[in-house]
Every structure is written in C-alpha cells, then in structure tokens.
C-alpha positions in Angstrom: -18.7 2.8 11.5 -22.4 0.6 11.6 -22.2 -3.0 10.7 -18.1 -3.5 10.8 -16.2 -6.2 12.1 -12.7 -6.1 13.8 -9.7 -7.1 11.0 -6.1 -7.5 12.2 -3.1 -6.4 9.6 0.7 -7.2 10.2 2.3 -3.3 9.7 5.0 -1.5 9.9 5.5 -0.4 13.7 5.5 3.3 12.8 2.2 2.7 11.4 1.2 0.5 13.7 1.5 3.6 16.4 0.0 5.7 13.7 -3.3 3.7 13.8 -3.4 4.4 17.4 -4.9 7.9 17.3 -8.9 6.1 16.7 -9.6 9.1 14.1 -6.5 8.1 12.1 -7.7 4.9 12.7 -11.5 5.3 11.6 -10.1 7.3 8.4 -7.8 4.1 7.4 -10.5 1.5 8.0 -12.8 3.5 5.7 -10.0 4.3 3.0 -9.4 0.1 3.3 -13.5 -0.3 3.2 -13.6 1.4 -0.2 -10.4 0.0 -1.7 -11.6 -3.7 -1.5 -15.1 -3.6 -1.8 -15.3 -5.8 -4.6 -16.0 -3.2 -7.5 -13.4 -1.1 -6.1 -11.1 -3.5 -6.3 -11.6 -4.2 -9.9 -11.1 -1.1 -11.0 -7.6 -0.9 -8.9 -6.3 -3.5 -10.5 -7.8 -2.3 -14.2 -5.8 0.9 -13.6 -2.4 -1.2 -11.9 -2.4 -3.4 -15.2 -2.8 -0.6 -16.9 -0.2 1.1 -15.7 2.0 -2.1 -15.7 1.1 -2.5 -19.1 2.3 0.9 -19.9 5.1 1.1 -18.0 7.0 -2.1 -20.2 5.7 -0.8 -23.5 8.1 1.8 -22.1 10.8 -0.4 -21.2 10.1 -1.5 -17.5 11.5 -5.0 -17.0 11.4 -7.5 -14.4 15.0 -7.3 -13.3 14.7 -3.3 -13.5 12.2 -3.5 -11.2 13.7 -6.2 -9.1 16.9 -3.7 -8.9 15.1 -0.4 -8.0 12.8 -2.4 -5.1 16.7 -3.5 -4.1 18.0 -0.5 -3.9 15.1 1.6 -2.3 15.2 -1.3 0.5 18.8 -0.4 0.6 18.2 3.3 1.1 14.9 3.0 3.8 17.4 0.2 5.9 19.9 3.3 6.0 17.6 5.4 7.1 16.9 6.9 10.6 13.5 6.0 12.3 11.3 8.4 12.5 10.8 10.3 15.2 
C-alpha cells in the first residue's frame, strides 16, 4: 500500500496471529484505512447513533446493555481457545 505508515494496535492474541499472514494483514489495514478516513468515520457513527437511537425507542437501556456485555463476557471466558 503507497504512502502508509506503520500503526501498532493492542489485540486479542488470536488476532494478533491472525494478522500475521501479510495478506490478512494488507486486507485489515485497508478495511481500517477506509473506516477512519475522516468521512468514513462520520458516517459510522451517523449510522451507530442511529442505531442506538433506535434501539432505546425500542426499549434498550443502559443497565440492559451493561447486563448482556456481562453475560456475553461470561460466556467467551468459558469458552475454549480456538484452535
């Protein structure tokens, strides 16, 4: 990729050995290029607070969120690593 400039991200050490294959690698860095170019970003977060929006004219709460995050947590902790 012309004109780009090594970034370091804290991740997950499955994805961390993931992004070691350089064409998974390449593919991330342009999927990450695109996602926070400036415009790009905007309309991400346009369409999350949209959706956020949506999602408490619906009945979403704070501590209903707070308690599915929890519990997912729970579940991935309890869960084998992938092989």
């Amino acid at each position: 990729m012309p004109d780009t400039v090594p970034v370091t991200l804290e991740v997950e050490p499955d994805v961390a050995a993931a992004l070691a294959d350089p064409a998974t690698r390449e593919r991330v860095a342009r999927l990450v290029s695109r996602a926070v170019r400036p415009a790009s970003a905007e309309r991400l977060f346009a369409a999350m607070d949209a959706l956020s929006a949506e999602a408490r004219r619906r009945g979403l709460t704070d501590e209903i969120l707070q308690e599915e995050l929890a519990a997912h947590n729970v579940e991935r902790r309890d869960r084998p690593p992938a092989a």
